[in-house]
N, C-alpha and C positions, 0 to 999 in steps of 0.2 A: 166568301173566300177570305180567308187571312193572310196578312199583305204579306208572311215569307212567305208559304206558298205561290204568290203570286210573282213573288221574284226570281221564282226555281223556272217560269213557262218559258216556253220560246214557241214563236210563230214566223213562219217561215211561208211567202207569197209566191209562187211560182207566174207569172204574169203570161201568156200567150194573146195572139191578135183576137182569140176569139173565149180563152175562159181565163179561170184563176185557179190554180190547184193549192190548196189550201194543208202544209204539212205543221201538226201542233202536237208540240214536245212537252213533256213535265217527267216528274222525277216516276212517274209509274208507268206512263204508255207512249205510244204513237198514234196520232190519227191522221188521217188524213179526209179532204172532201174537195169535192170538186164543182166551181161553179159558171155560171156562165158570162161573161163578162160584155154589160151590157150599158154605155155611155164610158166616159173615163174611169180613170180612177179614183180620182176624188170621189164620184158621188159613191163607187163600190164601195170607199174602208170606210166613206162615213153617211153610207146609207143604208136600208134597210137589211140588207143581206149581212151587212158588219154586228146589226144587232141580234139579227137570228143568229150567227157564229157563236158571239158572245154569250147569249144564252142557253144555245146548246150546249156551250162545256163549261159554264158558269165563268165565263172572264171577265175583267171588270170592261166599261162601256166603251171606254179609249185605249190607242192601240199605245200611249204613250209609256204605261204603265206595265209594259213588257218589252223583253226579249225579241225583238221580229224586226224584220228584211223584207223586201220584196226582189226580186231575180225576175228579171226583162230579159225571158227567151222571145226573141222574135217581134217587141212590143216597140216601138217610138214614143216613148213619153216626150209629152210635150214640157217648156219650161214650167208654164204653171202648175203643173199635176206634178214635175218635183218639187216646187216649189213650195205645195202644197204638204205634200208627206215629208217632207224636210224639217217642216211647221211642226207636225204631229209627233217629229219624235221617227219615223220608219226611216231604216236606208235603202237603198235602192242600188241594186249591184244590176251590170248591164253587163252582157255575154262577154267583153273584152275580160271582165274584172274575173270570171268564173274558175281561173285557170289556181290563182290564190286559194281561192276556198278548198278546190280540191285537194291541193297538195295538201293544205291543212290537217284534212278528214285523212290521207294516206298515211300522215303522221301520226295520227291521235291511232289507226289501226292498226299501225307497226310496231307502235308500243306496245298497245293490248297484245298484240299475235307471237311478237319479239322475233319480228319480220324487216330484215333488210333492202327487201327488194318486193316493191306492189306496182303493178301494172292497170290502169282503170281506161277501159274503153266504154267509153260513152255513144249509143247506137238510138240515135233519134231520128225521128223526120222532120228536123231543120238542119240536122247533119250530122257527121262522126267524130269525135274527138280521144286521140288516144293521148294518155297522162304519162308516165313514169318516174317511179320513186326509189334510186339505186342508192343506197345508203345518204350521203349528204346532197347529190346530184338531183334536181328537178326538172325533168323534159317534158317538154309539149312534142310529141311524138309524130302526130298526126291531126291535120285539121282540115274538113269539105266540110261548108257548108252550103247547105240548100237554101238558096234566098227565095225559090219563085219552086211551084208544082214543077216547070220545066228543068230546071236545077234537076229537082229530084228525079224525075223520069229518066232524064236523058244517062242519069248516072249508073242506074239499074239497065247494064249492058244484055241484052237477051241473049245474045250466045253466049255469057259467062253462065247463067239462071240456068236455060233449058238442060243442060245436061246435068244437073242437081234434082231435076223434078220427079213426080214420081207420081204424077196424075197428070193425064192430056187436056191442051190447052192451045186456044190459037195461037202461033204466032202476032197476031193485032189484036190481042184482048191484054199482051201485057201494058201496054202507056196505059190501056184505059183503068186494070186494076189500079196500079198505082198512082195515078192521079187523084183516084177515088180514095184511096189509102191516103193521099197526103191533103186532101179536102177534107174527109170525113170519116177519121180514122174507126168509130164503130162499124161502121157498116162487114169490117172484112170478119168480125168473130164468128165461129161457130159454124164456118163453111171450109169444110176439108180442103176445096180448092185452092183458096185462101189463104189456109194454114200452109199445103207446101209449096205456093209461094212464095210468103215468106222466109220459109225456112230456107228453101233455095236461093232467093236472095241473100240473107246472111250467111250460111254458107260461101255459094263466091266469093263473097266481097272480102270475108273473111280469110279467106283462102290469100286473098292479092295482098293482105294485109301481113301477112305471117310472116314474111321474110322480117320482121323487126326483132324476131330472137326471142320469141314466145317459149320457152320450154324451163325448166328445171325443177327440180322437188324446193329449190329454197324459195321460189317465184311464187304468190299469189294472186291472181288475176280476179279483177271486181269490173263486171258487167252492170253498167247501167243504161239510163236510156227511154224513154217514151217508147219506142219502139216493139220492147219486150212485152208490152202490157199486154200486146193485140197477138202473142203467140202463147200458144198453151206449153207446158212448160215440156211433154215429149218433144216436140219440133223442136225448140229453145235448145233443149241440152243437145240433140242429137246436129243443130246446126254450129254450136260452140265446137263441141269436140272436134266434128271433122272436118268444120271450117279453118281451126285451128294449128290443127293436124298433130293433138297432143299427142305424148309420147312418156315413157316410164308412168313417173310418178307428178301431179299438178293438183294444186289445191284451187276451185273455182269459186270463188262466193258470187251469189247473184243480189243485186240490190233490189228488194221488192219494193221501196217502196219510195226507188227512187231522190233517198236524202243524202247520197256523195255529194252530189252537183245542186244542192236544194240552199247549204250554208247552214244547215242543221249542225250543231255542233256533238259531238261525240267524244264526251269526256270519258277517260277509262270507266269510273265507277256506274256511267248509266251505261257504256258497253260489254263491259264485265256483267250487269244483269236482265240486259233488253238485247241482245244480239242479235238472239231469233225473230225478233219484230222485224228486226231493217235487213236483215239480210240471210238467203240461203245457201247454206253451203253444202257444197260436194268436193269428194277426195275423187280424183280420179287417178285409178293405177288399169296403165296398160300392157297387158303379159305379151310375150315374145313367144307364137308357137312355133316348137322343130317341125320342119316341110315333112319329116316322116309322119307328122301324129295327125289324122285326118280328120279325127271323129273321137267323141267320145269325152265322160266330164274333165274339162281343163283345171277346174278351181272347185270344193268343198267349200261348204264354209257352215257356221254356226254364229248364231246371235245369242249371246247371256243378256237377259233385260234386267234393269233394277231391281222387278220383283221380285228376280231370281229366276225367271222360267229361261228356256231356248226357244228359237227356231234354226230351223236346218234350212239350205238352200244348195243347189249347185250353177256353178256355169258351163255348159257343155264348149266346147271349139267354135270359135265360128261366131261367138254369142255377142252381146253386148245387154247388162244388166244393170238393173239400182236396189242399190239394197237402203232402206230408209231406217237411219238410226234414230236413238231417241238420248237425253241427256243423260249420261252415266252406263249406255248400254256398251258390250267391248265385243267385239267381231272375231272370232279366229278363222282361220282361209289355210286351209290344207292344198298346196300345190301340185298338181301332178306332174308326174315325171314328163320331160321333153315339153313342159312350160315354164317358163321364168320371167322372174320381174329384176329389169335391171335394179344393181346394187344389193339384189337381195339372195344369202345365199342359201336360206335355211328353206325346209320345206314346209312348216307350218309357221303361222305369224300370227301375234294377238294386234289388233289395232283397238286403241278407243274411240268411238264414232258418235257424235253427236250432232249430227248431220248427214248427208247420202251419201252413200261409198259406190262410185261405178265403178263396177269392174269390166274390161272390155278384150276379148279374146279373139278381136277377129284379125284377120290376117293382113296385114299392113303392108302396102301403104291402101287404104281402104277407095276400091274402083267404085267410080258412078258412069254412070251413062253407056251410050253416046245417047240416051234418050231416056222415056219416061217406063215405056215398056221391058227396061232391062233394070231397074230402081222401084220398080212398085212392090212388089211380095219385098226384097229386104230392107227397105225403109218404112213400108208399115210396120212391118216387126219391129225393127230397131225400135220406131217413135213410142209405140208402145210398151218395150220394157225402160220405157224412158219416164214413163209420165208419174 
């Protein structure tokens, strides 16, 4: 490797009680990898697992000779093991410090986006943290953190959850899911049960959160979070939206890969052409139907792709869809009479989409519960035009 080259990387240590999540930047990609952390830290960056990193992506042997941090979620370094990466050239940012780094990233995206106002809620299992970025203004919005599995249990209120649900469950099997969720976060994938838990959980919580004045078309809101990993991305969207309780029109980016809160830095020129790496976005426009219009298609629409070809699509009443763009494709969306989208007065509209456009037709303010048996047929619907 050639020493510019080698000055464009950046490595980035995410540190937990129990692994290392590994995020590494250069001027072409994003990677990430995850491992498991086993003695301190010292022996991890400079022992054998430091040299398999290394030579998996050709870095040179020491970490001195780059770009890299390590970030202590949840970790106690001791003196010597700072004292130690101190030595080597690493910094070490500890959750107090994480609050700077953000804002950072919100600036460096507001430029890119020519966004005054970003919102970033950070949805982990060591805790929730909301940010805000209102032109010059920097708020710490919101901050729980979970120090102990009890933290987090006790916070996941069961009569906020159960009326969110939409598959039967004991009342005394929720502590023990999420216990098990904040021990051994694999274990919950790939079990329906599982997923709308979760989702039911962020949902509520979401819900109690929203009084902080979550809405407008100039507002961008960026979801991050350990948390998201362990929900497939129908429950995700469907627990953002009506957790949220968005309305008109709200642009969402989701961080996949988790580098808001990482110290990853995001200079316009690599976010101008790696965007899609770190994060996915959704335009979410919500239509207004007239009480008279009961049934029948709300929204046309049509996809022009780069190549040149279409697709067609409709949204009936009642619906909630994703339409997935691609770079450079432009959407047109034919209104029907007796629906509307605030601000908008015309009846067809071209958008450019390069990223997911939900459109959601259903009739607001949108009912769950009082249980799982009155939520099961239309939130499996829903999660599915969601995935």
């Amino acid at each position: 490797m050639n020493n510019n080259r080698a000055s464009k990387n950046e490595v980035v240590f995410l540190v937990t009680p129990t692994s290392v999540r590994v995020l590494y930047k250069d001027p072409v990609s994003l990677e990430e990898d995850t491992y498991p952390l086993k003695g301190s830290l010292t022996s991890l960056f400079l022992g054998p697992i430091w040299s398999d990193f290394s030579s998996k992506y050709d870095l040179p042997p020491t970490l001195n000779t780059l770009k890299s941090s390590i970030q202590l979620s949840g970790y106690s370094a001791t003196p010597d093991e700072l004292a130690d990466l101190k030595e080597i050239g690493v910094e070490s940012i500890s959750d107090s410090q994480i609050g700077s780094w953000i804002w950072d990233r919100l600036s460096e995206i507001g430029q890119q986006t020519h966004r005054s106002e970003i919102l970033c809620i950070d949805f982990s299992l060591k805790g929730i943290r909301i940010w805000g970025k209102f032109k010059e203004k920097e708020l710490e919005i919101y901050n729980r953190k979970f120090e102990s599995v009890y933290d987090f249990v006790t916070d996941v209120a069961v009569e906020g959850v159960k009326p969110f649900m939409a598959e039967p469950i004991d009342i005394y099997d929720f502590p023990d899911f999420f216990a098990q969720l904040y021990v051994n976060p694999p274990v919950v994938r790939d079990v329906s049960l599982n997923q709308d838990l979760l989702r039911a959980y962020v949902t509520s919580k979401l819900i109690k959160l929203s009084n902080i004045g979550i809405s407008g078309s100039k507002l961008l809101i960026i979801f991050t979070g350990d948390l998201f990993s362990y929900i497939d991305s129908g429950h995700r969207n469907l627990a953002i939206i009506d957790g949220l309780q968005l309305s008109d029109e709200t642009e969402v980016w989701f961080d996949t890969k988790y580098v808001i809160a990482s110290g990853i830095t995001l200079s316009l020129d690599w976010l101008s052409k790696h965007e899609g790496l770190a994060f996915e976005r959704s335009r979410y426009l919500n239509f207004t139907i007239d009480p008279l219009k009961k049934s029948g298609p709300a929204v046309l629409g049509r996809k022009l792709l780069p190549s040149g070809g279409t697709e067609q699509f409709f949204v009936m009443v009642n619906e909630i869809a994703k339409v997935t763009g691609v770079l450079g494709s432009v959407i047109t969306l034919e209104i029907s009479e007796g629906v509307s989208l605030t601000g908008l007065t015309k009846r067809k509209v071209e958008l450019e989409c390069d990223g997911n456009l939900i459109l959601d037709t259903r009739k607001q303010p949108v009912v769950y519960g009082p249980d799982y048996s009155k939520n099961q047929e239309k939130v499996i619907n829903w999660v599915n035009q969601l995935i």
